[in-house]
N, C-alpha and C positions, 0 to 999 in steps of 0.2 A: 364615662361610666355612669354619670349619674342620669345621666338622660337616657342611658339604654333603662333604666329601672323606675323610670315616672310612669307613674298610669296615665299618662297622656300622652304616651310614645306610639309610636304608629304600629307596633305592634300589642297592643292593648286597645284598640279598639275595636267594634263592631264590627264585624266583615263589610258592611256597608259603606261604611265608614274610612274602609282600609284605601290612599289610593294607588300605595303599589298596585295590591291586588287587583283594583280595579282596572290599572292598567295593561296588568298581563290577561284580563279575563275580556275587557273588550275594548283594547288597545287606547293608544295615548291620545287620540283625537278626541275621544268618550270623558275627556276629563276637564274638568274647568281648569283658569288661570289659575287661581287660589288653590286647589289641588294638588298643581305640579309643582307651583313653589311649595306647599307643606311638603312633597317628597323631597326637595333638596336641604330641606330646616330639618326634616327626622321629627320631632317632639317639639311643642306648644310650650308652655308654663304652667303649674300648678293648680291656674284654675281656667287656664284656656287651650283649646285645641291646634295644633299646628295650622289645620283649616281655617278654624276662628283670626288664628295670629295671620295670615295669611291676607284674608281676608281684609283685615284691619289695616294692614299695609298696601293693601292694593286701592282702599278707600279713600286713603291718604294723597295718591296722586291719581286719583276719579277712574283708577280699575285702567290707567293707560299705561302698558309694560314698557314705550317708548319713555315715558316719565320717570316707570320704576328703574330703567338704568342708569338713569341718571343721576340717582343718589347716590350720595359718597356713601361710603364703611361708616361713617360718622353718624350719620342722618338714619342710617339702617340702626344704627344700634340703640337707635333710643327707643326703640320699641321693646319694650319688655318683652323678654324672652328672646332676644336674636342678641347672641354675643358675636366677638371676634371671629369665630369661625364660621357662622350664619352666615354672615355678613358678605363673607368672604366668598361663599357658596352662592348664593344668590349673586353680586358683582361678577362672577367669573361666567355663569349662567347666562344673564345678558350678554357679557360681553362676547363668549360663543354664539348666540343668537344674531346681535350687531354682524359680526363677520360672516354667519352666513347667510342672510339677506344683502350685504357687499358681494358675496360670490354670485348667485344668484341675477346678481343687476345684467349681465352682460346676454346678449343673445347666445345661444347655443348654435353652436357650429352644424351648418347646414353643409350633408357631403350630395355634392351634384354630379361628381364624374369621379373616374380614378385618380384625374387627375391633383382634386382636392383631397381625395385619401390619403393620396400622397404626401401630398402639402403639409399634413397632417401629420405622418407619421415618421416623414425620410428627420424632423430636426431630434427625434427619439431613438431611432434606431440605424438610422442612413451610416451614422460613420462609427460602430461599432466593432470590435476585433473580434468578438463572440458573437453566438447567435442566438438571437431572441425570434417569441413567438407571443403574436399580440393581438387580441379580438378587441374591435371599435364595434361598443351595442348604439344601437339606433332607436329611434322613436318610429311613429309611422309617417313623421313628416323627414323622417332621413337624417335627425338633428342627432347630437352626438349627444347619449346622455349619462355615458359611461367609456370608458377604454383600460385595458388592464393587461399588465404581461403575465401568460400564461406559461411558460416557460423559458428557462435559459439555459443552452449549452454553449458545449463547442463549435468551432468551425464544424465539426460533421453534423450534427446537427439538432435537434429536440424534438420533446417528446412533450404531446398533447392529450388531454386528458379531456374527453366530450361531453362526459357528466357537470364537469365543472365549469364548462365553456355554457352549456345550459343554464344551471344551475342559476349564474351570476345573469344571464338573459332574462329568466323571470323574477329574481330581485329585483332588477331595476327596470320592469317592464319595457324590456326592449321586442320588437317586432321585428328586427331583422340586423343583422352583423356583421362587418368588414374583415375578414383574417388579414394579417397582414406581419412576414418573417421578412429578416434582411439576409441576405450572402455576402459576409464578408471577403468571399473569394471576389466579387464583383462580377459573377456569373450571373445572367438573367433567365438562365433556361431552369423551370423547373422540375425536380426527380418523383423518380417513380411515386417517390414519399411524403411529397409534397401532394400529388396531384390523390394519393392516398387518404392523405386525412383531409383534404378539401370536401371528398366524395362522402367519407362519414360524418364527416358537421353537416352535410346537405342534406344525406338521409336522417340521419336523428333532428335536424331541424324541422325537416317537413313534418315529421309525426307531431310538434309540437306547435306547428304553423307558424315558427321563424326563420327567415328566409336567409340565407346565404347572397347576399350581394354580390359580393369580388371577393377573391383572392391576392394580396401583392406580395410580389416579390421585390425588394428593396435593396439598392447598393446603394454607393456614396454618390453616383452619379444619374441615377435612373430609375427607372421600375420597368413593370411586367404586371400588365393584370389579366389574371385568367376570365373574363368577360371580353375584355378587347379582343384579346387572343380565341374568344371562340371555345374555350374547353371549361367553362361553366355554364 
């Protein structure tokens, strides 16, 4: 409470000054180190600004955030103005950052035929009792930089939603997308409604110049891609 009512809380300063604001006004790339951590500290001290405190701590280990993770709660808190719960803010903030520079390390999955989509997708949906529906977004090198289930029914079947298959395509700036539902019946022949909503993701894709790759259909035992098979 007390730090919501300092005049050195980040809502008491300057619009210039502000860096939420400054982030929702020209996004969080526009902002320094010292900036982002004053967003996670909220408010400075009495006679220094969150930026200032910021600052001061990044100068401590020569402005290197691989160094600034590396302090204990302990080391963090002797900086005036960062208690218990700074501290704790800051340490959890790295440690999110650490992990995903970890994810990050691995090459991204390059899809070269159906048969790698497959590969891909039969250990998520192959042995399933229900049925799921699942767009894999692509890059323009075909690498996998997103995959998501778009919906789940029953055995008869699900219900796809195009807006949203888009939508999540220019999020993560994919150029083009794998469909890909399983049959638990273990039937590989695709229905009328299948070959239905393949033809609306191709049309509303093209207006948006993302491309429909393949279509699979997936059991526990196999596939079916509508590019193999000629009806994409």
């Amino acid at each position: 409470m007390e730090e919501l009512q300092s005049p050195f809380s980040i809502k008491h300063w300057a619009e210039d000054d502000k860096p939420r604001e400054k982030l929702m006004l020209k996004g969080k790339a526009a902002l320094s180190d010292a900036e982002l951590i004053a967003i996670l500290i909220g408010s400075g001290s009495r006679n220094e600004s969150a930026v200032d405190l910021s600052k001061r701590i990044l100068a401590s280990v020569d402005n290197n955030l691989t160094a600034l993770g590396k302090l204990s709660l302990q080391q963090l808190m002797q900086f005036k103005g960062i208690g218990e719960a700074k501290a704790i803010t800051i340490a959890a903030a790295m440690e999110l950052g650490r992990r995903r520079r970890d994810e990050e390390g691995p090459d991204l999955k390059q899809i070269t035929s159906s048969r790698t989509a497959f590969e891909v997708m039969h250990p998520i949906i192959g042995e399933l009792l229900h049925e799921e529906f699942w767009v894999i977004f692509l890059n323009n090198s075909n690498k996998i930089v997103y995959k998501s289930q778009l919906s789940k029914g029953g055995i008869t079947g699900t219900v796809v939603d195009v807006r949203i298959v888009y939508k999540m395509a220019l999020e993560h700036n994919a150029v083009a997308v794998i469909l890909a539902h399983n049959h638990p019946s273990g039937t590989l022949k695709p229905s009328e409604q299948d070959k239905q909503i393949t033809q609306q993701l191709k049309v509303a894709g093209h207006a948006l110049d993302i491309k429909v790759l393949d279509h699979l259909i997936i059991t526990e035992k196999s596939y079916y891609s509508f590019v193999d098979e000629g009806i994409l």
